[in-house]
C-alpha positions as CSV (number, residue, x, y, z in Angstrom):
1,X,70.3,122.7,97.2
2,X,72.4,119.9,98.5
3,X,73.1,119.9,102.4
4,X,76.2,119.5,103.7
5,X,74.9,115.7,105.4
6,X,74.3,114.9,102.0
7,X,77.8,115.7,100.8
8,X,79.7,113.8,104.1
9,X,77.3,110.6,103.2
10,X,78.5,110.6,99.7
11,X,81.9,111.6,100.4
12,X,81.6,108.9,102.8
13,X,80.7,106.3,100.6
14,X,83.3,107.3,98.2
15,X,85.8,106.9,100.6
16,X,84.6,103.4,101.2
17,X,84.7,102.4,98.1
18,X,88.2,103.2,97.5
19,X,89.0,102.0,100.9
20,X,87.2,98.4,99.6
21,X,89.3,98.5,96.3
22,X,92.4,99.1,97.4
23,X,92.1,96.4,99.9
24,X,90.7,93.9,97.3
25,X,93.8,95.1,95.0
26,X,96.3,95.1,97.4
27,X,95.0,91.2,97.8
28,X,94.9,90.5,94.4
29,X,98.8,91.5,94.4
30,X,99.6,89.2,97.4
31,X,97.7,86.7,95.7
32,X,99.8,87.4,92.5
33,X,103.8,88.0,94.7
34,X,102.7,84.2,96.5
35,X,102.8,82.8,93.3
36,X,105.4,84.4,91.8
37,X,107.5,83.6,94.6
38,X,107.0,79.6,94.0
39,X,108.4,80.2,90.7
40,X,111.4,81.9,91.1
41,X,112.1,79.5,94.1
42,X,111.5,76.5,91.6
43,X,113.9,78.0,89.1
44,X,116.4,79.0,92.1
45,X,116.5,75.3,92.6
46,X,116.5,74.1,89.0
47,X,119.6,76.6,88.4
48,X,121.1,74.1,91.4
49,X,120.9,70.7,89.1
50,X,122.3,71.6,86.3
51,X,126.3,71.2,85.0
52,X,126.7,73.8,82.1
53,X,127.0,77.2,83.4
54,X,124.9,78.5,80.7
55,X,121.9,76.6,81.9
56,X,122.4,77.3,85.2
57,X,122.8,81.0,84.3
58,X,119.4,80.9,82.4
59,X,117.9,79.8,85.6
60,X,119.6,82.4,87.5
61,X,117.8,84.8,85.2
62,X,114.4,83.4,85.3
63,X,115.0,84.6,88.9
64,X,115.7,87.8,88.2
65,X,112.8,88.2,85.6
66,X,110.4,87.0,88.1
67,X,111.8,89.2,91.0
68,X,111.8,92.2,89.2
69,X,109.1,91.8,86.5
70,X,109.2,92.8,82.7
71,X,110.1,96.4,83.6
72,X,113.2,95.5,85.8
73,X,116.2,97.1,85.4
74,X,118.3,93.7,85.3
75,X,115.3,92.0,82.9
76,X,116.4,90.0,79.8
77,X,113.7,89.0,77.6
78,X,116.2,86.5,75.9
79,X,116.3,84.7,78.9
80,X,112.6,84.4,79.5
81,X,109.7,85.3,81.9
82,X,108.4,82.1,83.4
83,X,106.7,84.4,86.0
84,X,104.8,86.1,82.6
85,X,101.2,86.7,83.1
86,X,101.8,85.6,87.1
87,X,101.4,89.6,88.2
88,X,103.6,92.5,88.2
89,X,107.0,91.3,89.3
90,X,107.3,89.8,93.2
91,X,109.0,92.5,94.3
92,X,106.6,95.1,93.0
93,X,103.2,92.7,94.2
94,X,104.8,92.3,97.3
95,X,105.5,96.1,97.9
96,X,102.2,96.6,96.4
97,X,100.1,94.3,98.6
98,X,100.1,96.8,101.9
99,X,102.4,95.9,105.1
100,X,101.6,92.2,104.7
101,X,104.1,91.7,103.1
102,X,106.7,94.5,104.2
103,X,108.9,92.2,105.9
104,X,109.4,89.9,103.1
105,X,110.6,92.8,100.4
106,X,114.3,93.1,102.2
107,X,114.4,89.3,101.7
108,X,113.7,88.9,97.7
109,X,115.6,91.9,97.4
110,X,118.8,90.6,98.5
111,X,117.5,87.4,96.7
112,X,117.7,89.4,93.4
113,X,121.1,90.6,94.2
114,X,122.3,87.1,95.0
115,X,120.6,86.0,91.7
116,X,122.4,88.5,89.7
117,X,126.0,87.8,91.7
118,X,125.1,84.2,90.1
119,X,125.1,85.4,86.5
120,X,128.3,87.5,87.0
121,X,129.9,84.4,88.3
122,X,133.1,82.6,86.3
123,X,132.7,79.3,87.6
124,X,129.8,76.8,87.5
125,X,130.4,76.5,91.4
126,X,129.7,80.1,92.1
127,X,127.0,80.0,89.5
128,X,125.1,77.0,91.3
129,X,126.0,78.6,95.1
130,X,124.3,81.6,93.8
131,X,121.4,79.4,93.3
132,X,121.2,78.2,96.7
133,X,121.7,81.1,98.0
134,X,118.7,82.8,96.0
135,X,116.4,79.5,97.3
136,X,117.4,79.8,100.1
137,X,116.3,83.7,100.5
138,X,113.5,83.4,98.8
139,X,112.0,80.6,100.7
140,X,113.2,82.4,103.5
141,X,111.1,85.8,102.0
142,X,108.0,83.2,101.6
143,X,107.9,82.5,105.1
144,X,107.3,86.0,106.1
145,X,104.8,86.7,103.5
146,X,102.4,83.5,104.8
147,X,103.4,84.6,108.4
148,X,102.0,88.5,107.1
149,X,105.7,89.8,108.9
């Protein structure tokens, strides 16, 4: 017959278990949104230095794609996944890494909306403004994820 200190210890050390592996995996997605975050800010800036809109827009993209991951609604495989095998999508890492990060996910959010206001854009000027705008944010969003706020 089991007795019941018997059952709290084990149900104790299961509970620390999954305690210990949700930590290490919420971690492993801050590990995996940090470096997501450097590429979508490096293709925020190359969509910057570029004079055909199309290029520009591709960049744009690659920002969206990283933000929001493969299963994003605004994903386009045609324009790429630099951020592939990087993790999840930032914005699902950094929601997925714990309160670390909480303060950052208002920031890449409205990134990826200034991102996507890029590739409605007419005009290369809007296009490449778009792109500053999304560097901007996003470095902005990095800051609070090193700072844990």
């Amino acid at each position: 017959m089991v007795t019941r200190g018997r059952v709290l210890a084990v149900a104790g050390l299961v509970a620390a278990l999954a305690l210990g592996v949700g930590v290490a995996l919420a971690a492993d997605m801050g590990m995996m949104a940090a470096t997501q975050m450097k590429t979508a800010i490096t293709h925020a800036k190359a969509a910057q230095q570029y004079d055909a809109i199309k290029t520009v827009k591709e960049h744009l993209q690659h920002v969206v794609n990283c933000i929001e991951g493969a299963k994003g609604a605004m994903f386009k495989a045609m324009g790429g996944n630099p951020c592939e095998g990087q993790g999840n999508g930032l914005l699902i890492d950094a929601k997925g890494s714990g309160s670390k990060y909480a303060g950052a996910v208002p920031w890449i959010e409205l990134a990826n909306d200034i991102a996507a206001t890029g590739l409605k854009a007419s005009t290369l000027a809007k296009a490449k403004a778009a792109g500053w705008a999304a560097q901007q944010t996003l470095e902005h969003a990095e800051k609070a994820m090193m700072m844990g706020k």
